[in-house]
N, C-alpha and C positions, 0 to 999 in steps of 0.2 A: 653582933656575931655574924659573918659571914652566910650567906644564905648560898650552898651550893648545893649541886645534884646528887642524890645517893642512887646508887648504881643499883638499880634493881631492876635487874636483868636475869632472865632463865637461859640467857646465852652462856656456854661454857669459853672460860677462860686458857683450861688447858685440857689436850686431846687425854683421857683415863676415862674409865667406867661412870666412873662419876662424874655431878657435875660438881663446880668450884661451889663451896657449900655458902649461903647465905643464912647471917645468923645475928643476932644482938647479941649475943654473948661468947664466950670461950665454949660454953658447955654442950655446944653442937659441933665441936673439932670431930675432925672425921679423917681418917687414912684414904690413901687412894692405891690403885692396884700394887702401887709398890711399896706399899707402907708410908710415904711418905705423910708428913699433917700438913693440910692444904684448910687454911681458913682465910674468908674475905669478908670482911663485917662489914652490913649495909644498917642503913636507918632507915626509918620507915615510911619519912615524909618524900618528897618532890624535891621540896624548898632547903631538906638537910644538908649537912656535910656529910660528902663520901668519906668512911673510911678506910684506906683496904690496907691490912698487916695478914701479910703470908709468906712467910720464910722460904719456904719450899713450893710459892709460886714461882719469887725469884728466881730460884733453884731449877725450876723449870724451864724457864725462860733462857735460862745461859745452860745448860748442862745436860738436857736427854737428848736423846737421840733425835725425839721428835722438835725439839727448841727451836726449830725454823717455823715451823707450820705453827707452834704457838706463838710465837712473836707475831708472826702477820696476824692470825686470830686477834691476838692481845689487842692488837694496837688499831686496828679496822674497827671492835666491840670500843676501845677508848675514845676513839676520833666521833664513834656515833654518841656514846655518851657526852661525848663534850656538846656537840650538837644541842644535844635535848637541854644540858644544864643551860646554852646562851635563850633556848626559848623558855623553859621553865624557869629562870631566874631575871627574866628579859626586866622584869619590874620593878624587882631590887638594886641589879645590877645598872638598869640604864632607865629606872620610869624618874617622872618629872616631879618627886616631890619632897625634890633639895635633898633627900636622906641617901642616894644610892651611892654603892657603890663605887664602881666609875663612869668613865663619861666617853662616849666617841668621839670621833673628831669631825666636828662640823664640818669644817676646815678644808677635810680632807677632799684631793678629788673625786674619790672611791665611794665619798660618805653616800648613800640614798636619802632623800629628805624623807625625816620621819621615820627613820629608820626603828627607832626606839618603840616607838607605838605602833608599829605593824608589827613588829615578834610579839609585842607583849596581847596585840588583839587576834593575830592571829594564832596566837598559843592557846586564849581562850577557848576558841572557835575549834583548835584542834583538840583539846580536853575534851569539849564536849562533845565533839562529835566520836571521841573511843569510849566515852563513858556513854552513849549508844549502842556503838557497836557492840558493849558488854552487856547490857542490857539488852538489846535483841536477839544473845546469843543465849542469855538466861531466859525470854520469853519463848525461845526454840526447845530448850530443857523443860519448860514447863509443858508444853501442848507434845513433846515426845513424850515425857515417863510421868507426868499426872503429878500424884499426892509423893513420889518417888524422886520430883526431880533436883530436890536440893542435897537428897545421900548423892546421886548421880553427879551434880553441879560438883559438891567435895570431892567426889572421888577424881574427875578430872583436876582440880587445881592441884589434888595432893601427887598425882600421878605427872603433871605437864611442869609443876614449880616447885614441888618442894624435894629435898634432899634429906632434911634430918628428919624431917616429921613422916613416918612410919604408913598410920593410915591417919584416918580422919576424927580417929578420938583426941589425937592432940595437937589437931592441925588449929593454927592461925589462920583463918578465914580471912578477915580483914586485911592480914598481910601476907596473902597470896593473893588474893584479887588486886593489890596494889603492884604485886610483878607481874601477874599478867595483865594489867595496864601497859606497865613500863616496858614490857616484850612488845606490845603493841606499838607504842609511840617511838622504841626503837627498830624493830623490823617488819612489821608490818609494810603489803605491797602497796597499801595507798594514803593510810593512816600516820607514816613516821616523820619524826623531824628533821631528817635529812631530804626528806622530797621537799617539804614546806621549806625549808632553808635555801633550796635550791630553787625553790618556787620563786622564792618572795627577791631573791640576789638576782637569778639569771631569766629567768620569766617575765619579770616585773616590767612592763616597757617604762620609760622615760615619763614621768610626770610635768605636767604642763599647766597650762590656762582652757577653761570654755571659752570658745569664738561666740562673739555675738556681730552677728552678721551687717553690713552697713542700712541694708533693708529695714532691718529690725530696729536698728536704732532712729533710722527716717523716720518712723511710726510714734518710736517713743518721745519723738521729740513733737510731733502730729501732735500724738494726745497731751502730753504740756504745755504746749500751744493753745489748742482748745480748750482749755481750762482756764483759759486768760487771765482774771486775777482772782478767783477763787482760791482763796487759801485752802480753804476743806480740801476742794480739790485735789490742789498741788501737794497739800502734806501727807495727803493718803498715796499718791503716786511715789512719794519721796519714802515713803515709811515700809511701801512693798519692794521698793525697788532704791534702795539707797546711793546704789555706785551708777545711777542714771546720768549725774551729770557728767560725769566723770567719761562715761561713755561718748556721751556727745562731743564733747571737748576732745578726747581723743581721738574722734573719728575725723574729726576733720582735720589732722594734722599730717606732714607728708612724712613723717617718719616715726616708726617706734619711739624715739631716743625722746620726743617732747611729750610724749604718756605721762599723764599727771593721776596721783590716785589721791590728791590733797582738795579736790573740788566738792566740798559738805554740799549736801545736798539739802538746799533751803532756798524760799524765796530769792534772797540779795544777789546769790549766785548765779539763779536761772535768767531773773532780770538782765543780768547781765548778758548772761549768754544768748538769751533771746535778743537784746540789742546788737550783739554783733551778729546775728544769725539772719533774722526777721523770718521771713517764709520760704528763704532760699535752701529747702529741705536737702537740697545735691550736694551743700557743703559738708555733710557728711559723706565720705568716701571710702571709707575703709572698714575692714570689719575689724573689732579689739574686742580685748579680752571682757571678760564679766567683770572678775576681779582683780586688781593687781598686786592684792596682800595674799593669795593663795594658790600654794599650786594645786591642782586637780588631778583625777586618773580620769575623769570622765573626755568625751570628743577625741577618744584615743586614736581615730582613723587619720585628724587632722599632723598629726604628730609621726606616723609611722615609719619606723627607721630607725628611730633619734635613740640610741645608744645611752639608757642610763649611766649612768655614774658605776653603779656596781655591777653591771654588766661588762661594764669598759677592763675592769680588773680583771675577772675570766677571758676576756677580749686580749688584753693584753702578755696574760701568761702563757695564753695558747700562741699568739702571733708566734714571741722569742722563743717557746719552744716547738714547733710544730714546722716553724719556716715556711707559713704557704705560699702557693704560686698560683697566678690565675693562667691557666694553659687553653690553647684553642691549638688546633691542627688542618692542614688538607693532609692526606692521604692517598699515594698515588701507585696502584697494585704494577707489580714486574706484569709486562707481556707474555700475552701465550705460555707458555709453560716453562718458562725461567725460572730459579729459585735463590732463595738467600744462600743456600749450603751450596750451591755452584760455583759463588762466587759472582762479586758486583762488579756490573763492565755499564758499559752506555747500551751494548747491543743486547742488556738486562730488561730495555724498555723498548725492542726495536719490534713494531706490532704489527703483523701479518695482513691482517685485515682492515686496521686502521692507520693508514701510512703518517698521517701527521699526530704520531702521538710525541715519538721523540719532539717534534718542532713544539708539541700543545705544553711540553712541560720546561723546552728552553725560555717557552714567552712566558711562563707561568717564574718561571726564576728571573727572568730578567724586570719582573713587572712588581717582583717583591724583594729584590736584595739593595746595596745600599747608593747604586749609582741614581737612583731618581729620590726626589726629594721628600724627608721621611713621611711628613705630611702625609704625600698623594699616597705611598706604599701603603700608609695605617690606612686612609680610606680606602684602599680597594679590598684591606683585609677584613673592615670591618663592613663592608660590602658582600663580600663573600658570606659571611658569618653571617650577616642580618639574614641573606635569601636563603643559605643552607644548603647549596650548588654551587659550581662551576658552571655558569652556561656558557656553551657552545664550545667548549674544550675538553679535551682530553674523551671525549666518544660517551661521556656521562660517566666514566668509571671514574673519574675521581671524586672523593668523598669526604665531607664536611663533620668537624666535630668540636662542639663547644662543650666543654665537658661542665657536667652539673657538682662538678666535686674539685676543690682545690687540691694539687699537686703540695704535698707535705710530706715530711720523713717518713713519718710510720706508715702513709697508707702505700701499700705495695699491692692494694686490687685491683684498681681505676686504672694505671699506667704502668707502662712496661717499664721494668730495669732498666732498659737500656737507653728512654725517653729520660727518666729519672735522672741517672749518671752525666746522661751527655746538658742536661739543663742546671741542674746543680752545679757541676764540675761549670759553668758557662759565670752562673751568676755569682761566685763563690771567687771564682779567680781573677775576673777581670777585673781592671784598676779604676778607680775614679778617671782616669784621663782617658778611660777606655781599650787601655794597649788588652792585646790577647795575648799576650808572651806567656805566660805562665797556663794557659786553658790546652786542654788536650784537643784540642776541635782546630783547624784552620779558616782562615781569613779569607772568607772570596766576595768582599763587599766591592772590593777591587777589579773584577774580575770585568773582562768586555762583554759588550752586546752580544750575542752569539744563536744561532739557529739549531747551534749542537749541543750537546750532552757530557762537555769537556769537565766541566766539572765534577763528573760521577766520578773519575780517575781518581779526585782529591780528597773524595769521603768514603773510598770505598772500601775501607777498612782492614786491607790489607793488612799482615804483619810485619811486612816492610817497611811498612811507612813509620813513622813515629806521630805524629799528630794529624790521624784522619780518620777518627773514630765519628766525626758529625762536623760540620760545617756553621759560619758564621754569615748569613745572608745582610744583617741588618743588626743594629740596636735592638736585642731582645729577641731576635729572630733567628729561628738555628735552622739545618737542613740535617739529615739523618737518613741514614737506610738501615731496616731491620728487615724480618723476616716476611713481615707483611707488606714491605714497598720500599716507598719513598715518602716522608715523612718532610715538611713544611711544619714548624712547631713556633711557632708568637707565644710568647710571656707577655701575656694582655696587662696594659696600664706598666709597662717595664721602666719610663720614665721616670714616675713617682720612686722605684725603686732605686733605678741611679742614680738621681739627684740626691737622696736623701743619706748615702752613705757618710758618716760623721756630724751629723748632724743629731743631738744631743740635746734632746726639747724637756721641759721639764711639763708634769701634767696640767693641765689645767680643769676646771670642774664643769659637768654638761650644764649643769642645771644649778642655780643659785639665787638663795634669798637674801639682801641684804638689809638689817635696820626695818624688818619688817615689811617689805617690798622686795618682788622678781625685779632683778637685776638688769640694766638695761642687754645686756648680751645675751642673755638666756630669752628675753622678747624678741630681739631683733631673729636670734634662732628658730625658734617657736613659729613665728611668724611665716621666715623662709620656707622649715616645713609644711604650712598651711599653703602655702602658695601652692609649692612645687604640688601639694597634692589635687591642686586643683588644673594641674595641665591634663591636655588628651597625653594617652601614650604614645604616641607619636613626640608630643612637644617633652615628655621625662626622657624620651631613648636619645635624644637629640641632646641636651640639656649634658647628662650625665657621658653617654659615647665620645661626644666630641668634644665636651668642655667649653661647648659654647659660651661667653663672658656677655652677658650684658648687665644690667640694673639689679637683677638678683646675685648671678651668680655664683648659682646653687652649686656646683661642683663643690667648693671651697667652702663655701659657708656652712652644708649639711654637717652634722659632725662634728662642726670645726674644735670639738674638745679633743677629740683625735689627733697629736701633734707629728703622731709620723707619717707620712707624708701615703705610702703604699698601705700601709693598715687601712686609711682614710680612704683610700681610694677601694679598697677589697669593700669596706663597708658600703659605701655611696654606692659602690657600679652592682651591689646586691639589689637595690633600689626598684631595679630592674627588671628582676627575674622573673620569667615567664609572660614577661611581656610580648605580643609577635612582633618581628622583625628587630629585637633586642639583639646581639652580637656577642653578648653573655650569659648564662645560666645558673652562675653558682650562688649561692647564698653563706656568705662569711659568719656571720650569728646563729645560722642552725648546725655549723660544723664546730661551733665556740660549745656550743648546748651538747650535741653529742658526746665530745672530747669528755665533759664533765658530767655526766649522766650515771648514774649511779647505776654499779656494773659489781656483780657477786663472782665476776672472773676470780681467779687465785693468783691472776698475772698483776704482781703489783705496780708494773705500768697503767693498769688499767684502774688507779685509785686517786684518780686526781680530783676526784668528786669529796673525796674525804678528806684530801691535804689541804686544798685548795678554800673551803670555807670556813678552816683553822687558820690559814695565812692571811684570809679576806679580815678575818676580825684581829689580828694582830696586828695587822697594818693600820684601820682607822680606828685602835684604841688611841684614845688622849694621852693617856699617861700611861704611858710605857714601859713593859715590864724588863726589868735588866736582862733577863734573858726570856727563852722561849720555856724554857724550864719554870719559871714565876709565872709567864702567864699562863700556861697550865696550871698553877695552883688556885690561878683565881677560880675554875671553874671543878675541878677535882683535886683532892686533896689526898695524900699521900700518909698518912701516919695516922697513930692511935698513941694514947696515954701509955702503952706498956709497951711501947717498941722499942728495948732495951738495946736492940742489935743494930737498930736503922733501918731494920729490912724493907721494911715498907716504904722508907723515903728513898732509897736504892732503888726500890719497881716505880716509884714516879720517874728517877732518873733514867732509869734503862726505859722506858716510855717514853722518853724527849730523845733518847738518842735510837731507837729504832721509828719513831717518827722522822728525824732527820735523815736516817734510812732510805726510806720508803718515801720524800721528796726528792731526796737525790734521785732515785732508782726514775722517780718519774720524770723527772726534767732531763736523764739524760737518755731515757727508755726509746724516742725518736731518733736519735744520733746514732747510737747504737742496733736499731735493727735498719737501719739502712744500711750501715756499715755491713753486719752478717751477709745481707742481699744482695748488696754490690758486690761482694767478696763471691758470692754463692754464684752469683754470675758468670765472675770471672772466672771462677772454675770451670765452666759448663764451655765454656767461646775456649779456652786454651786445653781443655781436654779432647776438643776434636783432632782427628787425625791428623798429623802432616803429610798424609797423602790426598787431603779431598782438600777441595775449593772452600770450605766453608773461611768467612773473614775472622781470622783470628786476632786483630786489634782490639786491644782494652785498654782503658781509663789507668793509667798508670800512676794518677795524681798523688803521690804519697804524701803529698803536704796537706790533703786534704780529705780524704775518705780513711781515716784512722782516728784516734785520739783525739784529731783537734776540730774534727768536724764540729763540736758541739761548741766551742768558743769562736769558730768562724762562724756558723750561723748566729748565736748570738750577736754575734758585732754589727753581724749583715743586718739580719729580723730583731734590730734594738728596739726595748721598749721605753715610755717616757720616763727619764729618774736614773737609768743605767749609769754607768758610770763608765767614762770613754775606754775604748779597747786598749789601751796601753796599761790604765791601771786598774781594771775589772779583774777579777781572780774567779775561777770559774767553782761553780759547786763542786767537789769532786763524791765518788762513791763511797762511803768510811767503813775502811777495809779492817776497823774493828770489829762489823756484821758481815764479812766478808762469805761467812757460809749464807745469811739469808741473800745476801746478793747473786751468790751461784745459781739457789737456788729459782732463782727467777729469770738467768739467763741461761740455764742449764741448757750444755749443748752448743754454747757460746763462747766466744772471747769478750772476756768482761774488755770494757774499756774505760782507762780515766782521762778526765777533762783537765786534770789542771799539771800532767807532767809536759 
């Protein structure tokens, strides 16, 4: 028999006086404010089958007034309960003793090693720790009301979970204490299974090897040595310490790849190794691992960075839809009392008191656009950015900013619209061969040496012009004026970004055991990491900034499961942050973490934390379910013996397709409020007067900031596995749920991705 979750939850399923009634039987059917009969049958075990048959939940769900607000309820309470079923059933469904259910996929890039036995141990560890919590709540009852506190303890269970039962003469004790568990491990702020599932997926760093240092194995080879031929000796060292020889043999090799983890540790072998060694203790050189049949969570510092397996998946689904950008800026304020609503000229920068400012911002353009070699341009920017000044230009008012937060659709806090628009619209339109025909910005990489200020003419945003909404200095590199100046804007690491357009990688795994041994790539990785953490900051800023190439390598090899090319690089150049004299600030993995962070918003863009660990286990199940609707059965179960009508397999179905809902809603939830903002924008710049100076030029891109925004980033920000942009067919919003859709862009123009 099937071992699933039974939903025993004191969450209400639909907005009425009442809650959805919880019952083992018909004989606690109950009305709700409008007569209708709403029943949901639960079991009483953990380890049971859900059943739920309710005609007139159905009913609810497609037909009141209120059907929007219960559908999102419905389906947020389902998503958590699947949750709890993959950890409360984690033993059945995936433990190792040949009887489960089914099986993950090793295989998989995504898979976590061990996956199986960390739900199933840390589900232990989370039982026990609510079956405390309940018990320190019932020892708070006791030392409040004395010889009193167990009428008090029922009067709370009968009052906080139960429905049919009246008072406490014919209350189920046993089976309210078992949903007020289940309240807990579902909603609870520290205690539920959607924190731990999120823990254990996105938290978990990268598992590895313990380093045993080259020092240490000198020693150990000291004291085998000394022991000369005493067997006692030797087999007592052999017996505490079995992967000894293994270690020495390792260490004196000039590469991961000749790691042997086959060298038994016995007399015959050390003999040997002692003859090719003798007392030349230096031939050990390296530090290696303890063991090379397991991987570890322990010497986690040595590892830092390295991108689990199932972190890479949240990694991933945020990249293609979030589209981030790594942005840095100088900023360069109008003179004297100039303004943006005046209107932008050259004599916009012409400074009273400091006469070379014009000239401080033409050498400033000339020293960063495309006529010097890009090279030297990125070093003086990333020169710039390390010191965090201009010195000796521009009289100190010009100002430096590495932003600590990536440029992505939804975030509209960090950067202006109008930075936004003119960067997007930049990297979205221009062609692998680099033409700017189709970008709303002009060309002035082209432009001569010059001491003036000719080119403010060409970005100045006039409504006359057609394309001089921000400018092209360089590869990656825009120019812009808004209301705060003059804006210098670097798309930091832009490279990785243009090179990699069509480019169609398929995943590959961080971490991998093979035949009972770490795989020689997962060591030589491992290893890189250990190195790299052993540089000063000075030698990581170096390393990572400029791509230094030598014997490591480390740009490239960090990560290297990361196959698209700018994801990799958003990751590695996090590596970084907060380092002095670093040139960047953002952290790629704590904006992944945020994105998915478990958010009681009602904006269902903001439920990627719920969607997103039901697709994580759909994806590295083995044996795959024909559709998403089956693998939901594996975990909650939709029918009862007397569902003469189907209703109840109908509410599992309207449950897959308001989930499909609310994935849609969230993969296209960034495209879409950009698009609002952009628009919002553009109202704001063309409802100014036509009799004031203000620049009334905007982003006219219509191939671009509508409908298809969400299939152009995609193509742009692909993730590994995609399928090329010619034959990809984009999610679209299913305008069967068309009212919960409004509902969540209410005040919107819905927009779909695949007309």
């Amino acid at each position: 028999m099937k071992k699933l979750l039974t939903l025993l939850s004191s969450v209400s399923m639909i907005v009425t006086t009442a809650q959805v009634v919880v019952a083992c039987t018909s004989k606690y059917d109950q009305k709700d404010v409008d007569g209708n009969s709403i029943l949901v049958q639960f079991l009483n075990s953990l380890d049971g089958k859900a059943q739920i048959k309710a005609n007139d939940v159905l009913d609810k769900l497609i037909n009141a007034s209120s059907g929007v607000k219960n559908r999102e309820k419905f389906s947020i309470d389902l998503l958590k309960m699947f949750n709890l079923s993959v950890m409360a059933n984690a033993s059945t469904n995936y433990g190792a003793d040949g009887k489960t259910e089914y099986k993950l996929d090793q295989n998989n890039p995504y898979y976590l090693n061990n996956l199986e036995n960390i739900l199933i141990d840390r589900f232990k560890t989370l039982s026990a720790d609510v079956d405390r919590q309940i018990q320190n709540e019932k020892d708070k009852y006791k030392n409040e009301h004395a010889g009193k506190w167990e009428e008090e303890w029922n009067k709370m269970l009968v009052n906080k979970y139960s429905v049919y039962q009246t008072d406490t003469k014919d209350m189920d004790r046993d089976f309210l204490e078992q949903k007020y568990k289940a309240d807990i491990l579902l909603s609870d702020s520290s205690n539920n299974v959607s924190k731990i599932l999120l823990d254990i997926l996105l938290n978990t760093d990268q598992q590895g090897v313990t380093w045993v240092s080259k020092t240490t194995v000198q020693e150990k080879y000291k004291n085998l040595y000394l022991a000369g031929d005493d067997e006692t000796k030797l087999n007592s060292i052999f017996n505490s310490d079995p992967n000894v020889l293994n270690q020495i043999f390792n260490s004196k090799q000039d590469s991961s790849k000749k790691w042997t983890n086959t060298m038994v540790a016995n007399k015959t072998n050390w003999d040997k190794l002692k003859g090719e060694i003798g007392q030349n203790y230096t031939e050990m050189k390296t530090d290696v691992p303890l063991d090379l049949t397991k991987l570890s969570v322990t010497d986690a510092t040595s590892r830092k960075g390295f991108v689990s397996n199932s972190q890479r998946f949240f990694l991933d689904q945020w990249y293609t839809t979030q589209a981030p950008l790594a942005i840095s800026e100088i900023t360069i304020p109008f003179a004297d009392d100039h303004k943006f609503d005046d209107g932008v000229s050259a004599s916009s920068f012409e400074n009273k008191t400091y006469t070379d400012y014009q000239a401080d911002i033409a050498k400033l353009f000339n020293e960063l656009k495309g006529k010097e070699d890009k090279g030297v341009t990125d070093s003086k920017w990333r020169k710039y950015m390390s010191e965090g000044s201009i010195s000796g230009l521009l009289d100190g008012k010009g100002t430096i900013k590495k932003y600590d937060k990536l440029l992505t659709l939804s975030d509209s806090s960090d950067f202006t619209q109008d930075l936004r628009s003119a960067v997007y619209d930049y990297v979205l339109n221009i062609d692998k061969e680099g033409k700017l025909d189709k970008i709303s910005g002009v060309d002035l990489r082209s432009d001569e040496q010059t001491n003036e200020l000719n080119f403010i003419s060409k970005i100045n945003r006039s409504a006359s012009e057609s394309k001089n909404f921000y400018g092209v200095l360089n590869d990656g590199r825009l120019i812009l004026v808004d209301t705060s100046g003059l804006h210098i804007i670097n798309i930091d690491g832009y490279k990785y970004l243009k090179d990699n357009i069509d480019s169609k990688l398929e995943s590959t795994k961080g971490v991998n055991v093979e035949d009972g041994i770490i795989n020689e790539d997962t060591l030589s990785e491992l290893e890189k990491f250990k190195n790299f953490h052993k540089l000063t900051n000075n030698e990581k800023i170096a390393y990572i900034q400029s791509e230094v190439e030598n014997d490591q390598n480390y740009f490239t090899k960090l990560n290297s499961h990361i196959t698209n090319p700018y994801e990799q690089y958003l990751v590695n150049t996090s590596l970084i942050k907060g380092l002095d004299g670093a040139a960047t600030s953002f952290d790629a993995m704590s904006e992944v973490k945020d994105w998915v962070k478990i958010e009681s918003s009602t904006d269902a863009s903001k439920y990627s934390w719920s969607s997103s660990v039901f697709d994580y286990f759909y994806t590295i199940s083995t044996d795959k379910a024909k559709d998403q609707r089956d693998f939901i059965n594996r975990f909650i179960v939709f029918n009862s013996i007397d569902d003469s009508n189907g209703n109840a397999y109908n509410l599992g179905d309207k449950f897959s397709s308001m989930l499909s809902t609310i994935k849609s809603i969230i993969s296209s939830a960034p495209s879409n409020a950009f698009v609002n903002e952009f628009n919002k924008r553009n109202k704001e710049i063309l409802k100014q007067s036509d009799k004031s100076k203000y620049p009334k030029q905007i982003i006219k891109n219509g191939d671009t900031f509508n409908d298809n925004l969400k299939k152009k980033t995609n193509e742009k920000f692909w993730k590994p596995g995609d399928e090329t942009p010619t034959t990809r067919s984009n999610v679209s919003i299913n305008l069967i749920n068309n009212e919960l859709v409004s509902m969540y862009f209410k005040n919107t123009t819905i927009i779909r991705g695949d007309e």
